[in-house]
C-alpha positions in Angstrom: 0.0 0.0 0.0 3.3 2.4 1.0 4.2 1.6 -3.1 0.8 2.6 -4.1 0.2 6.4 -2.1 3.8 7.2 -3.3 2.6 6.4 -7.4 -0.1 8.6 -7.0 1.6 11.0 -4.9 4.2 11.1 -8.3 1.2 11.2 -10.1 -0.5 14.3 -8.9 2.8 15.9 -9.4 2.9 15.2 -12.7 -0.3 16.4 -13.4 0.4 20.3 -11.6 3.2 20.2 -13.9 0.9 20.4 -17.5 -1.5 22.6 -15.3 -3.6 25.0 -17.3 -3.4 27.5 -15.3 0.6 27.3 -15.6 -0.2 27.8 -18.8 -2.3 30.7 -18.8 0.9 32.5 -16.8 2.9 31.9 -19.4 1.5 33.5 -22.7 -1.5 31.5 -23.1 -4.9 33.1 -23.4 -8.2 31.2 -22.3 -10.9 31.5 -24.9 -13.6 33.2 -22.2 -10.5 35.7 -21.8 -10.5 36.2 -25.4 -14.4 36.5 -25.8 -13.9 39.6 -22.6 -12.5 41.7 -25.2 -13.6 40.5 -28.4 -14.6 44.0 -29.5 -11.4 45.9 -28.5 -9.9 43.6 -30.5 -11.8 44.4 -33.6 -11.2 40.5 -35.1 -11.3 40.1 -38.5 -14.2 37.8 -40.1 -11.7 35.2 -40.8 -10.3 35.5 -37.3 -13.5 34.8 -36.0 -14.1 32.1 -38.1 -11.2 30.0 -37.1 -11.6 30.6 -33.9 -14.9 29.2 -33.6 -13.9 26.6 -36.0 -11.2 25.6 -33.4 -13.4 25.7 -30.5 -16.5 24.2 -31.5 -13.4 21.0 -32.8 -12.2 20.8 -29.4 -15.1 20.9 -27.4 -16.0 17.9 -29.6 -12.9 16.0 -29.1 -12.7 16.8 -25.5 -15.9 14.8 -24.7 -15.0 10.9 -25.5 -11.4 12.0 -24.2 -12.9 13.0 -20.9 -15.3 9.7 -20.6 -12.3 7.7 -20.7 -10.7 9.7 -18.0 -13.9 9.3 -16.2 -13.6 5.7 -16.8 -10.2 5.2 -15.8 -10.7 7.1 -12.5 -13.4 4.6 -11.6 -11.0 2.0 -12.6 -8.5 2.7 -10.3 -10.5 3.6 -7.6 -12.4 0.4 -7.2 -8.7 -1.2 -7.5 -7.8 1.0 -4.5 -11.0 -0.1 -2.5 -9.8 -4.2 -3.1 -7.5 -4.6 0.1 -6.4 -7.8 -2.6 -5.6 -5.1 -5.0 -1.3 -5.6 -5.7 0.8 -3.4 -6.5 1.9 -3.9 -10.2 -2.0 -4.2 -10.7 -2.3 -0.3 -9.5 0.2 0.6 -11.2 -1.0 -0.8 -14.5 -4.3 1.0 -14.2 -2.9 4.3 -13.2 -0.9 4.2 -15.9 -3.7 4.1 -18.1 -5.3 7.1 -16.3 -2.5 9.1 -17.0 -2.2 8.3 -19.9 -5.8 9.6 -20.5 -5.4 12.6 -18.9 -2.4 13.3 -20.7 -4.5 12.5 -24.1 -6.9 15.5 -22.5 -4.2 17.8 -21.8 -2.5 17.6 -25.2 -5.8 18.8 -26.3 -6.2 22.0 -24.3 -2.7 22.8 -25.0 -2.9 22.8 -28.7 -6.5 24.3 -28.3 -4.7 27.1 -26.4 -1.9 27.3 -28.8 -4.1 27.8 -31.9 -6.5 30.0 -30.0 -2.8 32.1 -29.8 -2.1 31.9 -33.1 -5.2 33.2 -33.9 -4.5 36.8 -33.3 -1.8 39.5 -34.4 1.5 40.3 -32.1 -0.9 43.6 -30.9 -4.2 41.8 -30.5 -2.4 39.3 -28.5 -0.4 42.3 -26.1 -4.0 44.0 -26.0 -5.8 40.9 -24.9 -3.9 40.0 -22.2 -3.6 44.0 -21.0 -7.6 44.1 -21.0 -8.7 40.5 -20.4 -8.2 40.0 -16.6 -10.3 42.8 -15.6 -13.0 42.0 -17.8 -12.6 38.1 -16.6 -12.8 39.4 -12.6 -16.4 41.1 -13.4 -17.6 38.2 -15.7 -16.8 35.5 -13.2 -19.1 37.1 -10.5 -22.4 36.5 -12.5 -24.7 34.4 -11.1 -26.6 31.1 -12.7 -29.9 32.7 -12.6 -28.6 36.5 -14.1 -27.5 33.7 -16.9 -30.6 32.1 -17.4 -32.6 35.1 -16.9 -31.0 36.2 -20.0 -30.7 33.1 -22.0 -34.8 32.7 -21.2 -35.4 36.5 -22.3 -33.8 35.5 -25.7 -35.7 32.4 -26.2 -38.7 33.7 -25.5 -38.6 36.7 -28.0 -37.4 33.6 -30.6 -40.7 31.8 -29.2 -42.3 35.1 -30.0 -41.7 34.6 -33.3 -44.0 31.6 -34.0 -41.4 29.6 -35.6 -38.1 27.1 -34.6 -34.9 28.7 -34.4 -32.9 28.7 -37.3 -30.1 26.1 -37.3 -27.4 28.8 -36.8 -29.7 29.6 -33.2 -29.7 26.3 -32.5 -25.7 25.8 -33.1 -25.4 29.2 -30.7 -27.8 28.1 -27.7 -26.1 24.9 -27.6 -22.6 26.6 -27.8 -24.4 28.7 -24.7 -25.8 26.0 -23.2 -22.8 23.9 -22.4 -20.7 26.7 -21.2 -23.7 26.9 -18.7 -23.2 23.4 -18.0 -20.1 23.3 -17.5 -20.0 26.2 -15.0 -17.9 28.6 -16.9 -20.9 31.4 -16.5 -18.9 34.3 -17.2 -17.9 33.2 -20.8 -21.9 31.7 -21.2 -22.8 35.2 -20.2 -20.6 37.2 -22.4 -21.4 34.6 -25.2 -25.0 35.6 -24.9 -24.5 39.0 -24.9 -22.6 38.4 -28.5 -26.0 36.4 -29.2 -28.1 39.4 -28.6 -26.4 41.6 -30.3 -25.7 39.5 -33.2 -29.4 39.1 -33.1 -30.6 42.6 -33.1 -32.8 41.8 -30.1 -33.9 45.6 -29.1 -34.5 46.1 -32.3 -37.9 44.1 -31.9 -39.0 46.9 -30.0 -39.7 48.6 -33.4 -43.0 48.0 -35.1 -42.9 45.7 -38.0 -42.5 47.2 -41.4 -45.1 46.3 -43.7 -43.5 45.5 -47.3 -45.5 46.2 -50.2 -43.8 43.2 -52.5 -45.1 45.3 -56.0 -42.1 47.5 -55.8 -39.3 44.7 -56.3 -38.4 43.5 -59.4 -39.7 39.6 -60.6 -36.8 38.1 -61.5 -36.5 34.7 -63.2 -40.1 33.6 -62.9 -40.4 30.5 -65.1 -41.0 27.4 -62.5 -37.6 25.6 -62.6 -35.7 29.1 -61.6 -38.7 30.1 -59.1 -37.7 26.6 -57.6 -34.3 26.5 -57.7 -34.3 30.2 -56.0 -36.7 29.2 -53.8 -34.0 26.5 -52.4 -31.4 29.1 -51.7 -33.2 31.4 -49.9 -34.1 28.6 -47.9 -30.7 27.1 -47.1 -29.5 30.8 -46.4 -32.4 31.2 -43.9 -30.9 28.3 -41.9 -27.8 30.8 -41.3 -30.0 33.8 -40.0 -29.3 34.9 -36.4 -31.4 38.6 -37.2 -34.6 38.2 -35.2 -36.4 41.5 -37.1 -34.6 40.1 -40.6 -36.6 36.6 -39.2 -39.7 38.3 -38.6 -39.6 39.7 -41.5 -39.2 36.2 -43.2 -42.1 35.1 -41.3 -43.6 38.1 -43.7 -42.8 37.3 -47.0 -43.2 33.4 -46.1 -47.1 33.9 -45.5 -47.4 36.7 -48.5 -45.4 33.7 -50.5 -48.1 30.9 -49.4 -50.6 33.2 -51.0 -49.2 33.9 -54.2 -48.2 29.8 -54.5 -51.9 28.9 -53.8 -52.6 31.4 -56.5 -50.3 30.3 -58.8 -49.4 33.8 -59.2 -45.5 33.1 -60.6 -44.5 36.9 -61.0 -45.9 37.8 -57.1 -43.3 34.7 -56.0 -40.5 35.9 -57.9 -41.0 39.4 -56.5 -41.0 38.0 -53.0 -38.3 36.2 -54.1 -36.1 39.0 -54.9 -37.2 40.8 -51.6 -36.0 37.6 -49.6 -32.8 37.4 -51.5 -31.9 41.1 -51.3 -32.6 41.1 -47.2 -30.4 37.8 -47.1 -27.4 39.7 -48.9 -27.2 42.3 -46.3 
């Protein structure tokens, strides 16, 4: 028993030593860091992109890499319960849990890495100038100033009469594991991005009413009414704009009308509204 403490004694050591907060010390920036000061940064399109590209591909690896870790743990501890338990069988298993966890860390350090490589040698100096105040105030919200939020959003989506598009859905689960998994401040300053991505105040304006005559037909022979149709659609699924949605909902029962008419050149004008509102 002696043998096995001092293993795990060697192995908690082991593990302070790829801490992440060691890490973080040394020149490494924590994406709800990065998120504090995403606008004093002024990130590109394409910085953005990748950044979420990397994220979102982490967060999925990280899952079966932590069930195993989970796995191993319970491993080892029933091992440790077993008064029969020997040695070289302990060992054995911790080994494996290490060497999960080390498959776990490997992730969050070249998730940290590319996250660093992201940005410029002056967004990186600026981020970690402004980030630690702005992570101090974020890390004192509370669960229920989260979800008050979160539930405000959802019910002005609700509002709406219609599902969330998928590029809601993609950003409320995003939200909804940071939630989850406790780090509120980022799920807090995630949804603030959400709202204003979304133009939620903006709903406090009345609805315009469009008068569909003014816009040109376009191609209004049935293959090109169809085939423009389908795009509109498949960019509607990337809509985050709750007026630019409502406005949608609009067109989409103005469209029904003119369908059941069979009135082609009212479609294609609808059509070219929808498509011009999409471009913006």
């Amino acid at each position: 028993m002696k043998h096995i403490v001092t293993l795990l004694l060697i192995a908690t050591a082991s593990l302070h030593a790829a801490n992440v907060e060691d890490w973080l010390k040394n020149g490494l920036l924590h994406p709800d860091l990065l998120a504090s000061v995403r606008d004093e940064l002024a990130l590109t399109e394409d910085q953005q992109t990748k950044l979420n590209a990397q994220l979102t591909e982490a967060r999925q690896k990280a899952e079966p890499l932590e069930q195993v870790v989970k796995e191993q743990q319970k491993a080892l501890n029933h091992l440790l319960n077993d008064t029969t338990t020997s040695t070289e069988a302990a060992s054995t298993q911790l080994t494996k849990l290490l060497e999960a966890e080390a498959a776990v860390k490997q992730l969050q350090l070249r998730t940290l890495i590319g996250v660093r490589d992201v940005l410029t040698p002056e967004q990186l100096g600026k981020a970690k100038k402004l980030g630690p105040p702005k992570m101090a105030a974020a890390k004192g919200t509370s669960e229920s100033a989260v979800m008050a939020k979160a539930n405000q959003l959802r019910a002005a989506v609700e509002a709406l009469g219609v599902p969330p598009t998928e590029a809601m859905k993609t950003r409320g689960a995003e939200i909804e594991a940071l939630i989850k998994s406790g780090e509120l401040g980022a799920a807090d300053l995630a949804l603030d991005k959400l709202m204003e991505d979304s133009h939620f105040k903006e709903l406090e304006a009345e609805a315009e009413v469009v008068d569909f005559s003014k816009f040109e037909t376009g191609s209004a022979d049935l293959e090109s009414l169809r085939q423009r149709f389908e795009a509109v659609q498949e960019a509607g699924r990337e809509v985050l704009s709750l007026p630019l949605l409502r406005q949608m909902i609009q067109a989409k029962k103005t469209f029904e009308e003119a369908k059941e008419a069979q009135n082609a050149e009212l479609v294609g004008r609808i059509l070219t509204y929808v498509e011009g509102k999409l471009k913006k």
